[in-house]
C-alpha positions as CSV (number, residue, x, y, z in Angstrom):
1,X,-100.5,-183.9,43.8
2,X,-100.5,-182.4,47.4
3,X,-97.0,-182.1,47.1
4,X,-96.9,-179.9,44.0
5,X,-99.9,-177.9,44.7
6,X,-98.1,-176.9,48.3
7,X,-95.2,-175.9,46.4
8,X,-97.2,-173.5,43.9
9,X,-98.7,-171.8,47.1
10,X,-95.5,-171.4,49.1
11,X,-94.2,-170.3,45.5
12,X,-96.8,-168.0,45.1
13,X,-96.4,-166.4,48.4
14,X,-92.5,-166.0,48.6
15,X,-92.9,-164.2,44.7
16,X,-95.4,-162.0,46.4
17,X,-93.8,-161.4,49.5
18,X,-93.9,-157.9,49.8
19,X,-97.2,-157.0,49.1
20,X,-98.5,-159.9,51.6
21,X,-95.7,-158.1,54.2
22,X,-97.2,-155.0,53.0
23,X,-100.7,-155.9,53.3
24,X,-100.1,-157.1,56.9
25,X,-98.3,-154.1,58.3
26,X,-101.8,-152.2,57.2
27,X,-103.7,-154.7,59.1
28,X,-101.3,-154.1,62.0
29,X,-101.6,-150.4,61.6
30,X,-105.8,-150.8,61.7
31,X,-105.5,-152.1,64.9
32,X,-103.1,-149.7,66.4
33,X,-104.9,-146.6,65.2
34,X,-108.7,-147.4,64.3
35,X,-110.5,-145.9,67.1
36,X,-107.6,-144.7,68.9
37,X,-109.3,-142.0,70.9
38,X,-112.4,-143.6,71.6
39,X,-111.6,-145.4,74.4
40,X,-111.4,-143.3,77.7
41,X,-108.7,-142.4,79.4
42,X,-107.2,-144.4,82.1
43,X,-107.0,-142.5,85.5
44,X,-103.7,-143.7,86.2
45,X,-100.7,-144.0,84.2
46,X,-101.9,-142.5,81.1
47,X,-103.8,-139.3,82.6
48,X,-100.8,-138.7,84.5
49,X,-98.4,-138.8,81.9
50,X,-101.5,-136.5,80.0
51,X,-101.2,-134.3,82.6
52,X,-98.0,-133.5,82.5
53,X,-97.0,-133.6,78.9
54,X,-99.7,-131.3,78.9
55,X,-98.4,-128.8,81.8
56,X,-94.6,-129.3,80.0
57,X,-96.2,-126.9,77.4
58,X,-98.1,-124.2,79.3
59,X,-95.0,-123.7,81.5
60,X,-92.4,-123.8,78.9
61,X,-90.7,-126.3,81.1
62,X,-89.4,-129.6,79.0
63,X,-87.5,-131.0,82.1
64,X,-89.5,-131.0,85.1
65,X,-93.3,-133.0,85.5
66,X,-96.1,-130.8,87.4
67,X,-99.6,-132.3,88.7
68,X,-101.8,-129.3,88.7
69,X,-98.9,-126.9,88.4
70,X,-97.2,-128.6,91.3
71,X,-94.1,-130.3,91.1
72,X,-95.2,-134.1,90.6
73,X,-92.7,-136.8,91.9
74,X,-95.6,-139.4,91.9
75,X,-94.6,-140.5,88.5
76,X,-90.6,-141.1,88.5
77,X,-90.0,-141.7,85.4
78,X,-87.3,-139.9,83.3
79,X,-88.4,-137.6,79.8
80,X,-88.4,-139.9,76.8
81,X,-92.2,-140.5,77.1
82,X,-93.6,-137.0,78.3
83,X,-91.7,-135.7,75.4
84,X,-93.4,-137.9,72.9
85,X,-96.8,-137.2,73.9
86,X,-96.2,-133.0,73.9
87,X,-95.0,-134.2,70.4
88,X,-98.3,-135.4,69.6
89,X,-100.3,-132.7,71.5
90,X,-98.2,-130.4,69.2
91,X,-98.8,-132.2,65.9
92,X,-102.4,-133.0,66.2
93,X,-103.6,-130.6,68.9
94,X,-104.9,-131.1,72.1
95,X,-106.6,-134.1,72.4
96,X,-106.6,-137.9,73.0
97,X,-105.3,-139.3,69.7
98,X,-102.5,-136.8,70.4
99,X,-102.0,-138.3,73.6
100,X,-101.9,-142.5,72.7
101,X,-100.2,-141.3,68.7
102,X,-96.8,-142.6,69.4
103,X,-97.9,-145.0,71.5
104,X,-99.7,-146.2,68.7
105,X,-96.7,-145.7,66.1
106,X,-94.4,-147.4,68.7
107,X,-96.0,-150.9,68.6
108,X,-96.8,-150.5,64.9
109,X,-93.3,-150.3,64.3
110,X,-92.2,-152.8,66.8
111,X,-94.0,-155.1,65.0
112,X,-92.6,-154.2,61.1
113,X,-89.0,-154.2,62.7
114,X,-89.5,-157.6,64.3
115,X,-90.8,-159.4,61.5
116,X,-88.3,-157.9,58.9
117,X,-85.5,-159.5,61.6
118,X,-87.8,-162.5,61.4
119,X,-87.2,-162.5,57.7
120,X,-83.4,-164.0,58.1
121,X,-85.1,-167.2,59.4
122,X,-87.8,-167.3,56.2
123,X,-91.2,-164.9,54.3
124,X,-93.2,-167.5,56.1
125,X,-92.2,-166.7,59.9
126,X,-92.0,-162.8,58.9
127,X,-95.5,-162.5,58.0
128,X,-96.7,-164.8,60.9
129,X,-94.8,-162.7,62.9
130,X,-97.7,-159.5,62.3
131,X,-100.3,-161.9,62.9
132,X,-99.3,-162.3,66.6
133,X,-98.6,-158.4,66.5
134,X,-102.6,-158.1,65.6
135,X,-103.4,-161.1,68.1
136,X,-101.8,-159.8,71.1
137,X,-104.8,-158.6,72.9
138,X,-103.0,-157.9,76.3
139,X,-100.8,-155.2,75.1
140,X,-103.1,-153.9,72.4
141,X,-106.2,-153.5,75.2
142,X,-104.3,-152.6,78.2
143,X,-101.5,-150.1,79.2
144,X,-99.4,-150.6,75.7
145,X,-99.7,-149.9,72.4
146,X,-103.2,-147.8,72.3
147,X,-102.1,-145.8,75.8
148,X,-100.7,-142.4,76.6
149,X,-97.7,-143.5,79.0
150,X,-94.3,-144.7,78.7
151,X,-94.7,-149.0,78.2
152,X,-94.7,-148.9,74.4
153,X,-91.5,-146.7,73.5
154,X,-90.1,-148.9,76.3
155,X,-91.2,-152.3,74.3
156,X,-89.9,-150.4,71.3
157,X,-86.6,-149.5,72.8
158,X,-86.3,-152.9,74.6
159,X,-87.1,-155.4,71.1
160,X,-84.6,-153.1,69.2
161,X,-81.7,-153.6,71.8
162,X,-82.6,-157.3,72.0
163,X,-82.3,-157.3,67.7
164,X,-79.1,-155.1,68.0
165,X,-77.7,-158.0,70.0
166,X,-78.9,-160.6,67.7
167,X,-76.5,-159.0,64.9
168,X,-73.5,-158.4,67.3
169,X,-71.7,-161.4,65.8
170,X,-72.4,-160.0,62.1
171,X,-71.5,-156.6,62.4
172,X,-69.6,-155.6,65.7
173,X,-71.2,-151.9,65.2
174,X,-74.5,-153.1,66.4
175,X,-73.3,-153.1,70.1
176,X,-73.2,-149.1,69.9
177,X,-77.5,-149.7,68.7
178,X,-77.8,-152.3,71.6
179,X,-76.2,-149.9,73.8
180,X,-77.9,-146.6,73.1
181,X,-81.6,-148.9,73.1
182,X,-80.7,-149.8,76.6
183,X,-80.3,-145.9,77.4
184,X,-83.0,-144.6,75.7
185,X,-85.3,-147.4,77.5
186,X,-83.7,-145.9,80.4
187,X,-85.0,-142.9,79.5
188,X,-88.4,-144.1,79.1
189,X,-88.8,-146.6,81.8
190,X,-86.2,-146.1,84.4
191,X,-84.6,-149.3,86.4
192,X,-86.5,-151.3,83.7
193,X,-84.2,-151.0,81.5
194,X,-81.9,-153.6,83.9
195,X,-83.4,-156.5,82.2
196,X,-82.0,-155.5,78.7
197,X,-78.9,-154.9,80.5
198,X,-78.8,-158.3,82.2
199,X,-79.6,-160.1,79.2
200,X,-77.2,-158.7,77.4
201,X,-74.5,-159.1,79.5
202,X,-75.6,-162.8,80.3
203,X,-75.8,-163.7,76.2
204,X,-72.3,-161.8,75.1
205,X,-70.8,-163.2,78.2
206,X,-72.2,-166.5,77.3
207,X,-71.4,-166.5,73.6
208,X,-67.7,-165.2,74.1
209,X,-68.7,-161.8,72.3
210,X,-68.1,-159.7,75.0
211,X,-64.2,-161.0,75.4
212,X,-63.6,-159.8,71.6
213,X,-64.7,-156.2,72.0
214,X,-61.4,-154.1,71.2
215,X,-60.9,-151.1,73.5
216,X,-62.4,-148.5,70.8
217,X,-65.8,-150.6,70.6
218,X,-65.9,-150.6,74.6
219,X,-65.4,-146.3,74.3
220,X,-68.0,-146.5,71.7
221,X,-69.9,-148.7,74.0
222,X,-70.0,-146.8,77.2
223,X,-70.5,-143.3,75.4
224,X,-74.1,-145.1,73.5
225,X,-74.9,-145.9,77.1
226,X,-74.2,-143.0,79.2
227,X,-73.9,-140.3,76.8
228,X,-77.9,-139.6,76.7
229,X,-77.9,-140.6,80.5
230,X,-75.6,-137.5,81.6
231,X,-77.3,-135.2,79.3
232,X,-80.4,-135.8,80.7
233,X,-79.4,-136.1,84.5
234,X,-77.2,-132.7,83.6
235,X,-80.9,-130.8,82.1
236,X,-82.7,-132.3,85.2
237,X,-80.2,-131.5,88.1
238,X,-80.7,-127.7,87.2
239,X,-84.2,-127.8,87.8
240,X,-83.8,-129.5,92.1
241,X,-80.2,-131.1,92.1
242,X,-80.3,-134.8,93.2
243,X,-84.0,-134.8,94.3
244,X,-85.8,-136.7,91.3
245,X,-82.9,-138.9,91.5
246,X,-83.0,-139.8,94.8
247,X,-87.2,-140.3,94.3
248,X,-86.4,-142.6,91.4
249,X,-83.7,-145.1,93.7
250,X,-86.1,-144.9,96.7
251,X,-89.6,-145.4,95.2
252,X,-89.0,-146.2,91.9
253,X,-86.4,-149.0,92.8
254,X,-86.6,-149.9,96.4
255,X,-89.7,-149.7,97.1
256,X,-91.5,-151.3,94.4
257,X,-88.8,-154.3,94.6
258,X,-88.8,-154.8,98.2
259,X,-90.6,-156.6,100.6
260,X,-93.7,-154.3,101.6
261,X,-97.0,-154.2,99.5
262,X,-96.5,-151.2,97.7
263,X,-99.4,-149.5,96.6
264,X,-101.5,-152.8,96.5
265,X,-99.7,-154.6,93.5
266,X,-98.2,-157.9,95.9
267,X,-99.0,-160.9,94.0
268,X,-98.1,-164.3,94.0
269,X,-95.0,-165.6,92.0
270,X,-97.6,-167.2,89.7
271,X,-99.2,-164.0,88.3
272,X,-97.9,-163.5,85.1
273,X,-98.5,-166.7,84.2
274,X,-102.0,-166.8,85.8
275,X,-102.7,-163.9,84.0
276,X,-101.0,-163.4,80.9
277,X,-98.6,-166.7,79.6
278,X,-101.3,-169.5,80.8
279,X,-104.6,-167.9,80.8
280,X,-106.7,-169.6,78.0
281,X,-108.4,-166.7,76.1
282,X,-105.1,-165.4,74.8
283,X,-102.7,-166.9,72.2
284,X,-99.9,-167.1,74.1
285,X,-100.7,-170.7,76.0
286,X,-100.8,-171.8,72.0
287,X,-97.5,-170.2,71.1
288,X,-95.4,-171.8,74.3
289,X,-96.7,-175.1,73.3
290,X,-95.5,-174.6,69.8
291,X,-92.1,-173.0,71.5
292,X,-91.6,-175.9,73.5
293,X,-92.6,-178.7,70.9
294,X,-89.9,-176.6,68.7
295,X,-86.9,-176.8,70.7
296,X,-87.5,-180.5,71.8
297,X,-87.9,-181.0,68.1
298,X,-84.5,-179.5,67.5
299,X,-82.7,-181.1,70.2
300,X,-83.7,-184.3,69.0
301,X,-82.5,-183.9,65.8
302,X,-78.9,-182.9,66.7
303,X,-78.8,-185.7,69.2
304,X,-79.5,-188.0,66.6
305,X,-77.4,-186.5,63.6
306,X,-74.5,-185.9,66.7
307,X,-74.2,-182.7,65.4
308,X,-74.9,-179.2,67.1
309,X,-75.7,-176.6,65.3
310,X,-73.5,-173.4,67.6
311,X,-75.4,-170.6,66.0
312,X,-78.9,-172.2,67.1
313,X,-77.8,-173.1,69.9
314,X,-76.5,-169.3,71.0
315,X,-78.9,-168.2,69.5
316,X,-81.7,-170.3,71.0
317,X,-80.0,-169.2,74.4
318,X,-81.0,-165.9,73.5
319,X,-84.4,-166.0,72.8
320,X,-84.6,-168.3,76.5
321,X,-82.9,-165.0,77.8
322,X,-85.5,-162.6,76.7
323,X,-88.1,-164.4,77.5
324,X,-87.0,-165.5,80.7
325,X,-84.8,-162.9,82.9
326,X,-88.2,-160.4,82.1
327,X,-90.9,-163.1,83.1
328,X,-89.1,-164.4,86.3
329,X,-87.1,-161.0,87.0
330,X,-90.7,-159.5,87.6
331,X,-92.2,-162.5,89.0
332,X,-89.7,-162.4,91.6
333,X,-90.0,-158.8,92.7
334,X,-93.3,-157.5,95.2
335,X,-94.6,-155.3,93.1
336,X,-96.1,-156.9,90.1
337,X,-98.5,-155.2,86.9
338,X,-99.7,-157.0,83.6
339,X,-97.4,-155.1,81.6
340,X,-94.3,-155.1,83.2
341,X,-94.0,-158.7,81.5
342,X,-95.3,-157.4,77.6
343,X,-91.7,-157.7,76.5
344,X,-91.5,-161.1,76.8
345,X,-94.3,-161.7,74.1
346,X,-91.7,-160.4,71.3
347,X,-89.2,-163.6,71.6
348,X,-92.5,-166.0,71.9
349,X,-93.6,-164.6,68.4
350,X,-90.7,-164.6,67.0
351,X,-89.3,-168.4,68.5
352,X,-93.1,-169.9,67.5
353,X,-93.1,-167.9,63.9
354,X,-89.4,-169.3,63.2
355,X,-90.9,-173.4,64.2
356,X,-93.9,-172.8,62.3
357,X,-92.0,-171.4,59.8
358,X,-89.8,-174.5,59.4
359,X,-92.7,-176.7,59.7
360,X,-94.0,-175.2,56.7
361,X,-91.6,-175.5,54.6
362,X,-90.4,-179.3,55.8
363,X,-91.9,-180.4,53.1
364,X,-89.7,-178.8,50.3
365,X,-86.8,-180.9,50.7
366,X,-87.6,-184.0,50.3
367,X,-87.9,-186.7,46.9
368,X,-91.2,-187.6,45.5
369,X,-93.3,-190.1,46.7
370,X,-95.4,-191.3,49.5
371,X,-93.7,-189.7,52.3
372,X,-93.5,-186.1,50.8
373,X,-97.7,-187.0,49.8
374,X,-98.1,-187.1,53.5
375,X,-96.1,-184.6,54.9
376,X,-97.5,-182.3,52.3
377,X,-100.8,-183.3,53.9
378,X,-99.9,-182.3,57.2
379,X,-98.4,-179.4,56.3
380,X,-101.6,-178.2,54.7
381,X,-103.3,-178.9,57.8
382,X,-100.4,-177.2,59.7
383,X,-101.5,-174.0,57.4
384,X,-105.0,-174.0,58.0
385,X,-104.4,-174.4,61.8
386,X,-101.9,-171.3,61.9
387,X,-104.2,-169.0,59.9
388,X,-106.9,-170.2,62.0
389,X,-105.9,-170.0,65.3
390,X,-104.2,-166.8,64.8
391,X,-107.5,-165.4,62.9
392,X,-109.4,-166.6,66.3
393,X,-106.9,-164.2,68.0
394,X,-107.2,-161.4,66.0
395,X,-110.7,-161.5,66.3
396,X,-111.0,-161.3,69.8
397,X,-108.7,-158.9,69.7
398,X,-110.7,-156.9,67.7
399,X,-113.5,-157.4,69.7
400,X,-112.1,-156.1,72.5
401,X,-109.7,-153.4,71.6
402,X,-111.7,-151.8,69.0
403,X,-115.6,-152.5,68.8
404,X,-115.2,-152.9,72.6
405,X,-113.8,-149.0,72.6
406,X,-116.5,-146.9,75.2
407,X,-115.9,-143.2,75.7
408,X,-116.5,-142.1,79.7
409,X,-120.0,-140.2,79.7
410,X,-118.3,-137.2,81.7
411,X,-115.2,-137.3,79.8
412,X,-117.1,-136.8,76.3
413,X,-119.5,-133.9,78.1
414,X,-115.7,-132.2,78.9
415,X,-114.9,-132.1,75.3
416,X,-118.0,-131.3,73.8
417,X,-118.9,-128.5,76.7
418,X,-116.1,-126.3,75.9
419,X,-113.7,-125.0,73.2
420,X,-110.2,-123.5,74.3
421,X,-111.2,-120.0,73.0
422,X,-114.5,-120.3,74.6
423,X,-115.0,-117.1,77.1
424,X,-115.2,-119.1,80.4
425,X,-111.9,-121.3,78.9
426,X,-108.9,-121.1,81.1
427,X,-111.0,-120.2,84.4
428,X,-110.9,-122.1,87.9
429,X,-112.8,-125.2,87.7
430,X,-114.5,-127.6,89.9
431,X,-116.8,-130.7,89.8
432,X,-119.1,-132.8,90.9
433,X,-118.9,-135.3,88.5
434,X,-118.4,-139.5,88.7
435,X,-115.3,-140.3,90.6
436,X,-113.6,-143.3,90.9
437,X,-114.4,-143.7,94.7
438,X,-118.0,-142.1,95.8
439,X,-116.4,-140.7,99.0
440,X,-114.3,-138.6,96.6
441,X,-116.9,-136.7,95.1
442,X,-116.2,-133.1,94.8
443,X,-112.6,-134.2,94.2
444,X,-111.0,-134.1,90.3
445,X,-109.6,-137.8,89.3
446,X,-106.4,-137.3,87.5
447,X,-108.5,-138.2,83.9
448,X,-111.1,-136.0,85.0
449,X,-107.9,-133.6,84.8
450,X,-106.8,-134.1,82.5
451,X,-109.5,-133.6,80.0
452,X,-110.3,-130.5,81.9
453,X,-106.8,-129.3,81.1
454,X,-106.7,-130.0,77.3
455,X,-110.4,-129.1,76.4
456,X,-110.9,-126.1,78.5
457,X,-107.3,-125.3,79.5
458,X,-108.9,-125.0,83.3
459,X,-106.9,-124.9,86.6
460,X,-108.2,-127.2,88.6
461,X,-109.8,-126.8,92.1
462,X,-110.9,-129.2,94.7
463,X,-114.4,-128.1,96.7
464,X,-116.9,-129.4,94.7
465,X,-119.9,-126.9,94.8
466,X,-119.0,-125.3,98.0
467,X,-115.9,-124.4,96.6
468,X,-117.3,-123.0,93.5
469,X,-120.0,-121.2,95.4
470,X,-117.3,-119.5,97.5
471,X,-114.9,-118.9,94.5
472,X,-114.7,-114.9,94.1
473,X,-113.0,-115.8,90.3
474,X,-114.6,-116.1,87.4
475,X,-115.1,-120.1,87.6
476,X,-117.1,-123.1,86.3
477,X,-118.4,-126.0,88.2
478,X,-119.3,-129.5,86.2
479,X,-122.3,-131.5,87.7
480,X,-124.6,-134.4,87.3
481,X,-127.7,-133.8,86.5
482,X,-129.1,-135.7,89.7
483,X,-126.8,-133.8,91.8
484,X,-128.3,-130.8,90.2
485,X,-131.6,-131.5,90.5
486,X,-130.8,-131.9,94.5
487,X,-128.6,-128.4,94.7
488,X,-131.1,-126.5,92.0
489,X,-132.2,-123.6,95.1
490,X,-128.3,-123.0,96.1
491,X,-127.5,-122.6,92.5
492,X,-130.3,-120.2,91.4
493,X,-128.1,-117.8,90.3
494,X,-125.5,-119.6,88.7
495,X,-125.7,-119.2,84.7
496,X,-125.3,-122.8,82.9
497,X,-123.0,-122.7,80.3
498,X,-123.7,-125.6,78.5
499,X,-125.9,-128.8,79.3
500,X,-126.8,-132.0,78.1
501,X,-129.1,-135.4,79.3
502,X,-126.2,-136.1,82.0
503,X,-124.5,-133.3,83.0
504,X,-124.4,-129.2,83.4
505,X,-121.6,-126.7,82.7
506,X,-122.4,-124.2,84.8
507,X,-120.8,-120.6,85.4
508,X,-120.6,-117.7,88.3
């Protein structure tokens, strides 16, 4: 009876596959998109790349990054990513769901592409396979897929080459994909990008695919990779020759791999797994255990049959690969942040999806009778426990991503105080507003900026009210109220502009 009323329901659900796939990539969508500009904006990364996407447009310069309308070399990072986000600015105006939008699409589709790939191994492990998407609370809360910077079309880029060098062996074209993903995460990422180089070469080296290639694929090879690479440096040389180059090997490179504490990310060898792999509030502690349990499972049975299976094996190797160059590549290195290691959560879903998968369905093959009555009944508990657990995951993530979206008090008094056709838009502008480090105060953080920018189209000035109160320009100055309150005599009169319970617009 358990036996045959599994079989209806795995029956059912491979008939129905698509709109179960379909119905999943929705739920996958709700959680990259629903309250995508809520959340405020990051003052590193993300306002940076804000800023200048932003200043890309106003000076009709698609090559070169300013900060402030000064050439920026803070963030060394080559185009792919600013280009996006004046993409988004330009589709759905200036604004923060502009900003994170193909952030947003990036993950959303990293996740369809993934689980259709998954589909070669079975329905089952494809649709788990956007249940971990929607689970994975790291990347979805932090500096990924609902963020303005450059991590998810890098993730994007990264899971396509890895999947373009899954299908090498199938169809020798795919190595032209594989190739122009590793130049386009390049593009996105910079010296990132190594670790899809690195496991590619280690896999095709390892598999013998590499020794096939005839000398046309190799051309075809070589132009994927440095085609978009010369292109680019060509654009960018015209603007300051070998400068941002140079920038990107000594900072970029060097100094974030070597052996001083730059900029205060040293952490121990342990830290990815401390914080991300082993930590117990995330799904991925859950998934290496079913990993692990998997490939032991496997081993086992080939030992005992005497009989290994190539293709799992090489293709085992690379899944071990892309999981493990990333994760101990950047725990090896000085300079360590939570998302450098996000890639490595794509083989984990896909290596736990394809076991579970299998489990799943173990119980299809076999003849009637006691034993397929029992491992019926553990595969219904097996069910339950996937759609549970991942459920538990999903929620959290949920909590925490969207109904755990807060707005910045001074960052939603920015929008609401201004319009870019208001008469004081476009003028000098300075603050005294709540910065990031109290001694800063009169300062502008870089999402302090950048909201100023896109709301008000304001050139930023440091001063604080002195500086306003000495500006001979028209100009505005943002305040707290308490601040106010202690300045109201020097600012008699000043007009305000706009107020609310928190803060003043104010205006010479």
């Amino acid at each position: 009876m358990l036996g045959k009323s599994y079989r209806a329901v795995l029956k059912f659900f491979e008939t129905y596959y698509w709109f179960f796939f379909g119905a999943a990539c929705l739920v996958l969508a709700f959680y990259c998109f629903r309250c995508l500009d809520v959340q405020y904006v990051d003052s590193w990364d993300e306002a940076r790349h804000g800023v200048n996407a932003y200043e890309m447009i106003q000076n009709n310069d698609y090559i070169r990054h300013t900060y402030n309308y000064q050439a920026d070399d803070w963030n060394l990072k080559p185009s792919i990513s600013y280009w996006a986000i004046v993409l988004g600015f330009r589709i759905f105006g200036y604004g923060v769901f502009g900003l994170r939008f193909f952030s947003a699409l990036a993950y959303l589709l990293t996740g369809i592409l993934t689980a259709l790939f998954a589909k070669r191994y079975s329905k089952e492990a494809s649709i788990l396979v956007l249940g971990f998407f929607c689970a994975n609370e790291r990347p979805l809360s932090a500096h990924l897929a609902r963020a303005g910077d450059a991590d998810a079309l890098y993730f994007l880029f990264f899971t396509l080459a890895m999947l373009a060098m899954f299908r090498i062996r199938e169809n020798r074209k795919q190595v032209y994909v594989c190739g122009l993903m590793f130049s386009l995460a390049f593009l996105t990422k910079s010296w990132h990008a190594g670790m899809i180089a690195v496991i590619g070469g280690v896999y095709l080296c390892a598999t013998g695919e590499l020794f096939r290639f005839r000398l046309r694929e190799w051309a075809g090879f070589l132009a994927s990779v440095f085609a978009p690479l010369v292109l680019w440096f060509g654009w960018r040389f015209t603007r300051d020759g070998f400068f941002f180059l140079g920038k990107m090997v000594e900072v970029d490179l060097l100094a974030r791999t070597g052996s001083g504490n730059f900029e205060g990310h040293q952490y121990p060898f342990s830290f990815y797994y401390d914080t991300v792999f082993g930590h117990e509030e995330f799904i991925y502690r859950w998934l290496l255990l079913v990993c692990t349990a998997g490939i032991l499972a496997g081993l086992a049975v080939m030992i005992r049959k005497k009989a290994w299976n190539r293709r799992a094996l090489e293709e085992g190797l690379g899944y071990l690969l892309w999981f493990f160059v990333p994760f101990l590549g950047f725990s090896l290195i000085r300079s360590k942040l939570i998302w450098y290691c996000y890639p490595c959560t794509v083989p984990l879903f896909l290596g736990a999806a394809v076991f579970l998968g299998k489990a799943l369905k173990s119980p299809l093959g076999l003849p009637e009778g006691r034993g397929k009555e029992l491992l019926s009944l553990g595969a219904w508990i097996g069910a339950a426990a996937c759609v549970l657990v991942t459920a538990h995951y999903m929620w959290n993530a949920y909590e925490t991503v969207i109904r755990g979206a807060k707005g910045n008090g001074f960052q939603l008094f920015v929008k609401e105080s201004v319009e870019r056709d208001s008469a004081y838009a476009g003028r000098r502008a300075y603050a005294m507003a709540d910065n990031e480090k109290p001694e800063n105060v009169g300062c502008w953080d870089q999402n302090m900026l950048f909201v100023a920018e896109i709301y008000g189209d304001f050139r930023c000035e440091d001063g604080g009210k002195d500086g306003f109160l000495a500006e001979k320009s028209p100009a505005v100055l943002y305040m707290t109220r308490e601040q106010y309150e202690v300045c109201r005599e020097e600012l008699a009169g000043v007009e305000v502009l706009y107020e609310n319970e928190g803060y003043l617009l104010l205006g010479n």
